[in-house]
C-alpha positions as CSV (number, residue, x, y, z in Angstrom):
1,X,-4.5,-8.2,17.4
2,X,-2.6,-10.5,20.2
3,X,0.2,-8.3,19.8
4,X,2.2,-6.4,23.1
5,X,-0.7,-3.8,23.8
6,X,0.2,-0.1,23.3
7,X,0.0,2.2,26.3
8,X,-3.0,4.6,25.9
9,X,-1.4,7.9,26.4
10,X,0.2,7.0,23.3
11,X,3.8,5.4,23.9
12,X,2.9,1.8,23.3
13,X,2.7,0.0,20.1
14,X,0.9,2.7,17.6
15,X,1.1,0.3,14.3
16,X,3.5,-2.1,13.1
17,X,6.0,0.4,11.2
18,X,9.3,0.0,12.4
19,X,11.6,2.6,13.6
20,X,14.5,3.9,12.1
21,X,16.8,1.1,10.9
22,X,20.6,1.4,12.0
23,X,21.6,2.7,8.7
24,X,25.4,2.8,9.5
25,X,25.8,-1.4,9.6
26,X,25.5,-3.3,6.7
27,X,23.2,-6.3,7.1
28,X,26.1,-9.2,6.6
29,X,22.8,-11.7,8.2
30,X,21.1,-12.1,5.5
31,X,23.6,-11.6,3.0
32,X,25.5,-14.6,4.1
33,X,22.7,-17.0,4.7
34,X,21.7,-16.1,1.1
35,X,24.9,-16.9,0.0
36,X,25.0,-20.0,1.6
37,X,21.6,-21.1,0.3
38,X,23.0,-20.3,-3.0
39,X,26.0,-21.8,-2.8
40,X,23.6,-24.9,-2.3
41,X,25.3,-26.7,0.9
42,X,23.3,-29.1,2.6
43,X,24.3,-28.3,5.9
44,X,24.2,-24.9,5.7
45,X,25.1,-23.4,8.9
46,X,23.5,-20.5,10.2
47,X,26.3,-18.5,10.2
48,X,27.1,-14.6,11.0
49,X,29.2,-12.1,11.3
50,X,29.7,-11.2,15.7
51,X,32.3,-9.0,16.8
52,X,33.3,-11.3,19.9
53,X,35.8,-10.3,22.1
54,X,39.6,-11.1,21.4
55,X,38.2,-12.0,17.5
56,X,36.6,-10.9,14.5
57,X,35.9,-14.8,12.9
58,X,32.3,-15.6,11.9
59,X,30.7,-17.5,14.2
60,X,28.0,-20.4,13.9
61,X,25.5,-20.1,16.8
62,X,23.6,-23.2,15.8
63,X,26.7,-25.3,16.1
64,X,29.2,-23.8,18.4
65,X,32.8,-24.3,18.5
66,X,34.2,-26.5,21.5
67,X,35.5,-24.7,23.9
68,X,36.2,-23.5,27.5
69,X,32.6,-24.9,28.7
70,X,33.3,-28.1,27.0
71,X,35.7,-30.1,29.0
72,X,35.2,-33.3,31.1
73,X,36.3,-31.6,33.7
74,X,34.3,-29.8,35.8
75,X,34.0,-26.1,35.3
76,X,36.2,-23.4,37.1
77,X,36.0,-19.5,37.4
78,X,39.0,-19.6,34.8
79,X,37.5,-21.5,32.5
80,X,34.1,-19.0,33.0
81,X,36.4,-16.0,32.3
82,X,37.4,-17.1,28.8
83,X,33.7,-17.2,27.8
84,X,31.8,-14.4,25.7
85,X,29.2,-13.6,27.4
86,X,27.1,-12.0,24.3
87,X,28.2,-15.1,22.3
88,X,26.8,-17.7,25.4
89,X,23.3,-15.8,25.3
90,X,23.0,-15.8,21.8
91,X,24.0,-19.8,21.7
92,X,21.4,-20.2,24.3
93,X,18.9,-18.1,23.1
94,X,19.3,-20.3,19.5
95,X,19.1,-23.2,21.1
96,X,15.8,-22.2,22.6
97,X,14.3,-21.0,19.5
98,X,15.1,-24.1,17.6
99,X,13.4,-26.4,20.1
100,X,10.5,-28.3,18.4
101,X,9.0,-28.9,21.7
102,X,8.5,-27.2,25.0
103,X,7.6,-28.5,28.3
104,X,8.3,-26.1,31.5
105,X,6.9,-25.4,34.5
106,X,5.4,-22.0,34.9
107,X,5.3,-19.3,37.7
108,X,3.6,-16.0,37.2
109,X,3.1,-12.7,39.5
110,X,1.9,-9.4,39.7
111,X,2.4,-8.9,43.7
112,X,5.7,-7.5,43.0
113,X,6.1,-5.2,46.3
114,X,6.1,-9.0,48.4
115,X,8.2,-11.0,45.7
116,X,11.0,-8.6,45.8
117,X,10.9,-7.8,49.3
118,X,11.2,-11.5,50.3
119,X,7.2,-12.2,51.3
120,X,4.9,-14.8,50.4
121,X,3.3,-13.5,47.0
122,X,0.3,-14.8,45.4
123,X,1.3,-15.9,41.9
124,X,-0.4,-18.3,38.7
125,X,1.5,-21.8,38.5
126,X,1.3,-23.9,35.4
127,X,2.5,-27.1,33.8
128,X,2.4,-27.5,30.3
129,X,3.8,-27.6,26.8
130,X,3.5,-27.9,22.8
131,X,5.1,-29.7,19.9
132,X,5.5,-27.1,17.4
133,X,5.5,-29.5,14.7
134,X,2.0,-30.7,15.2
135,X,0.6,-27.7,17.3
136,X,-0.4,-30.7,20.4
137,X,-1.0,-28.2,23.1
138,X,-1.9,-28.9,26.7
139,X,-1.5,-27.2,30.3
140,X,-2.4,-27.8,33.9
141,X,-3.1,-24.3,35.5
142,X,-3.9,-22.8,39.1
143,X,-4.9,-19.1,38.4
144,X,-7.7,-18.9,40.9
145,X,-9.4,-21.6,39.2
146,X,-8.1,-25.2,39.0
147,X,-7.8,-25.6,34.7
148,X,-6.8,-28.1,32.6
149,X,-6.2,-27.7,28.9
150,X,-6.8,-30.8,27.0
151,X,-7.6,-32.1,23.1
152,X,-8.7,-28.3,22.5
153,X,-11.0,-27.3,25.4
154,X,-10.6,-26.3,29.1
155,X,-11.7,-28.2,31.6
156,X,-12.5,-26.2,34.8
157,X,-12.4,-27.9,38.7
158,X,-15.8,-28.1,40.8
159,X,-13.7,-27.6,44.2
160,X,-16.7,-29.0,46.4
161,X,-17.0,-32.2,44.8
162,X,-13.7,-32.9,42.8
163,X,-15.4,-32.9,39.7
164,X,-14.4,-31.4,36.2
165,X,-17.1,-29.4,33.6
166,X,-15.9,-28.0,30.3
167,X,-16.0,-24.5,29.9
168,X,-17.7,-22.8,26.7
169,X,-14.0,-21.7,25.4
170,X,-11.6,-23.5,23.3
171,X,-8.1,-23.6,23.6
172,X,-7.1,-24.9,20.2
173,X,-4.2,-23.8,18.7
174,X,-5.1,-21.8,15.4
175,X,-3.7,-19.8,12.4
176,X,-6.6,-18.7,10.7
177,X,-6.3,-15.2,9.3
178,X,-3.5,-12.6,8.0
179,X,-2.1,-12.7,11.5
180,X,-2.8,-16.0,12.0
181,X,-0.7,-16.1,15.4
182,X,-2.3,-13.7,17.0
183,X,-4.9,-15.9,19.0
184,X,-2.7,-18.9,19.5
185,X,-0.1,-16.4,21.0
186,X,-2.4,-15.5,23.6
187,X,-3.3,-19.1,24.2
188,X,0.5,-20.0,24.9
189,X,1.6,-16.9,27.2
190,X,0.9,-17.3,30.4
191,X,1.0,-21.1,30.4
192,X,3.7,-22.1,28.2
193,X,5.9,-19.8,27.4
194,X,6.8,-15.9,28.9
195,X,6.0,-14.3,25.6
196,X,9.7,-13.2,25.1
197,X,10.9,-15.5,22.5
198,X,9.8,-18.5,21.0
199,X,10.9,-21.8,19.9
200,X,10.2,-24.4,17.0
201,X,12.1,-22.2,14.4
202,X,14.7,-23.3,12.1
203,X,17.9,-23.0,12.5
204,X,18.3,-20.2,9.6
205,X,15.2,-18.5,11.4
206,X,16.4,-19.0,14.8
207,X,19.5,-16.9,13.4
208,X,18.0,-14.3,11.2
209,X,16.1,-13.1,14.4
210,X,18.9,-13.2,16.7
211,X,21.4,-11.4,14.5
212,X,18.5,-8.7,13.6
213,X,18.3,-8.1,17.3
214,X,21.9,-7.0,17.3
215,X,22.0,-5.8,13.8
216,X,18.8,-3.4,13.6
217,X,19.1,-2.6,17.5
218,X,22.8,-2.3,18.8
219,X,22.1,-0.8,22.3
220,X,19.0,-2.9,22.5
221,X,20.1,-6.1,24.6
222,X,22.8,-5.8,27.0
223,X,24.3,-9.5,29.0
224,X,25.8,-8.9,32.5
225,X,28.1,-11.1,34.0
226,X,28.4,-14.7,33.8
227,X,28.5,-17.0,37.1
228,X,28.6,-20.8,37.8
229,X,26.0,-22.4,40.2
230,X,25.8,-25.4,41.4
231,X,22.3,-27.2,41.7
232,X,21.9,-31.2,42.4
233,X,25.4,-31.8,41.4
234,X,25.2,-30.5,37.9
235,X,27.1,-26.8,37.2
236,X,25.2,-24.2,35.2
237,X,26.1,-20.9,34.1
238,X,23.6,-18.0,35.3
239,X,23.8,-15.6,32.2
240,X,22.2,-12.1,33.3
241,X,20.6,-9.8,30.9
242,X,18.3,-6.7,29.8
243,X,16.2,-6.3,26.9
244,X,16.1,-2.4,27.3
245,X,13.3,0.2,26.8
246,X,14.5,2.9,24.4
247,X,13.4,6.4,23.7
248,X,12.2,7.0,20.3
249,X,11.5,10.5,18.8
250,X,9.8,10.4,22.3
251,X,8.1,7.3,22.6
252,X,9.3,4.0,24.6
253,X,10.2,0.8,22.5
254,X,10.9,-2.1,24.7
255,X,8.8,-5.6,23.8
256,X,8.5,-4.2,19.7
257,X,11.9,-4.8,18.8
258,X,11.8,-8.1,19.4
259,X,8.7,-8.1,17.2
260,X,10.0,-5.6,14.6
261,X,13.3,-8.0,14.5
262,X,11.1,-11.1,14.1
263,X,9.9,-9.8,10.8
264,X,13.5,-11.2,10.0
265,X,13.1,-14.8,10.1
266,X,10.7,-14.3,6.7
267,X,6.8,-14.9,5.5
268,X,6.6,-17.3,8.6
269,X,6.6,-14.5,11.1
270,X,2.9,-13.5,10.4
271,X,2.0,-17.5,10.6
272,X,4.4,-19.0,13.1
273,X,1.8,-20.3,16.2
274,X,4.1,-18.4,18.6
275,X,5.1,-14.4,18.3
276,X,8.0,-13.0,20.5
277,X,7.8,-9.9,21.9
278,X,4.3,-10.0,23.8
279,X,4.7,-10.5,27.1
280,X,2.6,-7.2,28.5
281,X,3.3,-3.8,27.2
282,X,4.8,-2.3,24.7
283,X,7.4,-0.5,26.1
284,X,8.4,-3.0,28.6
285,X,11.9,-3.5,29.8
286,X,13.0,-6.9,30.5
287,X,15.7,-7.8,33.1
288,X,16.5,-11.3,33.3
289,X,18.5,-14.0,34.8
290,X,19.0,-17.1,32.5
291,X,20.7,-20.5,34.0
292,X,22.3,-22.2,31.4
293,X,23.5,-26.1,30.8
294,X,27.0,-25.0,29.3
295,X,27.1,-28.3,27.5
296,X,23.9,-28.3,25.7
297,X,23.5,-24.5,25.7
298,X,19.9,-24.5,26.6
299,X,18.5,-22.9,30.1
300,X,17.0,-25.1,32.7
301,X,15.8,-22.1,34.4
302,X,14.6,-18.7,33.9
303,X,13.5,-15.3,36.0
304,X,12.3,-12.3,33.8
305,X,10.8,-9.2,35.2
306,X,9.0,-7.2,33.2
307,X,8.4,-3.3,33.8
308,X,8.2,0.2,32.4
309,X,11.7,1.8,34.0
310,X,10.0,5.3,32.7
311,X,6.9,5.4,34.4
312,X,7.5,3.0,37.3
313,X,11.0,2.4,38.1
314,X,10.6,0.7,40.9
315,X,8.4,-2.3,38.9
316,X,6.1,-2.0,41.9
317,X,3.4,-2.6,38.7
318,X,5.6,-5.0,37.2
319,X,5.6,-8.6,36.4
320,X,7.9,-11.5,37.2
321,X,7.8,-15.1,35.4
322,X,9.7,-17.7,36.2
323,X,10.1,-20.9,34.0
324,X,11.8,-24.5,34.6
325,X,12.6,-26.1,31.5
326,X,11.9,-29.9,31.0
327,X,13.8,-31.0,27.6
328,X,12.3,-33.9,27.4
329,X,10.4,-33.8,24.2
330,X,7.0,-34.1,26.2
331,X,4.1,-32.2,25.8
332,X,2.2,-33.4,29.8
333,X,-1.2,-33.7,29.0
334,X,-3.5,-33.7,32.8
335,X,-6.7,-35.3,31.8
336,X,-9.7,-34.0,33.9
337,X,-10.6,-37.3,36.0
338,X,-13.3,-36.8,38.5
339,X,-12.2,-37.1,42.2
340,X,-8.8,-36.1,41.1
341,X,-8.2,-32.3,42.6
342,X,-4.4,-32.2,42.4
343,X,-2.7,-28.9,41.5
344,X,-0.1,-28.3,39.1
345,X,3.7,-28.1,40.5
346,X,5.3,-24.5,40.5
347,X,9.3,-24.6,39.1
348,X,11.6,-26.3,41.2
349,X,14.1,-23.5,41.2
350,X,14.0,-20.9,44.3
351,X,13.0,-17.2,43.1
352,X,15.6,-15.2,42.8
353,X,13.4,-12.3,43.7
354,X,15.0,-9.6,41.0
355,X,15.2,-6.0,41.5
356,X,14.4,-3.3,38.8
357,X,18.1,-1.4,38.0
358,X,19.0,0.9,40.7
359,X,17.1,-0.7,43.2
């Protein structure tokens, strides 16, 4: 179905019912975005209620409030220390979702034993991007075989004589169906996107699925620390967090509930060309590092490993991505030219080589 596959002894996915709801919280999410809709304003923020620390005020992730990381000046540890860190990731993580387009660079492993330990590791690189408003989708990918991704079919590199064949498989973004995103889900992971969230929602959508993560799964997503880090004269902040694998009656939910919380943003979460919550498994845990603009709110970088913390703690059978983000509004489209055997660029961003917990 393209969704996160279940595990076969049983603890993956199963079917599409969700679990248990939080049934002590009211749902103030959707209340209040209904209530603004009715109200009829025609800027209605995407506004809910978040227990930030120090405050109890609504607050409007699409359109944040100026403060500490807002200055002129450049940033300092004070200023850091005045900063949710929950509220940052979920500013950054609606500015992400609300992108129309994407355009990253893309690095992908399996050979977690020599990432982690510091080796050379043999890894899939990518370059590529859609506009979510037209479904233009393109990529330039090293996966064993040099690939290009162009006007719906994949081009695939003669290494002996630098020339370029078409292959008998589309890559054409489509929506046919009930589920219509299952097959252009596939399509993007892997080359696009990490299959943990998405992007070209609205801004109502963006925050439906966002507050249902909290919401619907309180002890689901937990952020770490915030840190500033300097990179070609500009300052991020590096926001770490962990989308957690839970126990259910018994059973592992990791990836689902950002599936299950998706079901949030309304009818378009059957349809939208990009589902979150399938990157791998179904019980996947993700730990993550994400380094943040603090003036625009968007990561420029991100590191995501990907591993069951039940079965293998160590993620020796794990999976790392790692992602530079171009926000450019490009979607790069390579064009399969004979004699031309360049490969596609891997991010510009060192690895930062993350450890499962405890390790």
């Amino acid at each position: 179905m393209g969704f996160a596959r279940a595990r076969e002894d049983g603890k993956g996915m199963g079917d599409m019912r969700r679990p248990p709801r939080n049934r002590g919280r009211a749902r103030p999410l959707v209340l209040l975005i209904a209530a603004l809709l009715v109200a009829g304003s025609t800027t209605a923020c995407s506004v809910w209620e978040r227990k930030v620390p120090g405050q109890a005020a609504p607050v409007d992730l699409v359109h944040p409030t100026a403060g500490p990381l807002d200055g002129a000046e450049s940033l300092t540890d004070a200023d850091l220390a005045k900063v949710s860190a929950g509220q940052l990731l979920d500013e950054s993580m609606v500015a992400l979702l609300t992108q129309p387009v994407l355009h990253v660079r893309m690095e992908t492993t399996a050979d977690l034993p020599l990432y982690m330990t510091g080796g050379d590791y043999r890894a899939a690189v990518s370059d590529g991007g859609i506009d979510f408003r037209t479904n233009d989708f393109a990529y330039h990918e090293l996966d064993g075989f040099n690939t290009i991704c162009e006007g719906g079919e994949i081009y695939l590199l003669d290494t002996i004589d630098a020339t370029w064949s078409e292959v008998d498989r589309s890559c054409a973004i489509s929506t046919d169906g009930v589920f219509g995103n299952a097959s252009s889900t596939l399509q993007i992971i892997g080359t696009v996107s990490d299959g943990v969230l998405t992007a070209g929602l609205t801004p109502d959508e963006a925050t439906a699925f966002v507050g249902a993560i909290h919401t619907e799964y309180p002890d689901y997503l937990g952020v770490g620390k915030l840190s500033l880090v300097e990179r070609d004269g500009r300052q991020y902040v590096r926001t770490p967090f962990v989308l957690r694998s839970l126990d259910r009656d018994g059973n592992q939910d990791g990836m689902m509930r950002l599936i299950w919380s998706f079901r949030e943003i309304g009818a378009r979460w059957k349809s939208h060309v990009l589902m979150p919550g399938n990157a791998g498994v179904a019980t996947n845990q993700v730990e993550a590092v994400y380094y943040v603009d603090p003036k625009t709110r968007l990561p420029v970088y991100t590191e995501s490993l990907f591993y069951d913390p039940v079965d293998d703690p160590g993620a020796e059978a794990g999976r790392v991505a790692r992602i530079e983000y171009f926000w450019d509004g490009v979607v790069p489209h390579a064009k399969p030219v004979t004699g031309d055997a360049s490969e596609p660029e891997p991010p510009s961003w060192p690895a930062e080589r993350i450890r499962p917990t405890g390790h």
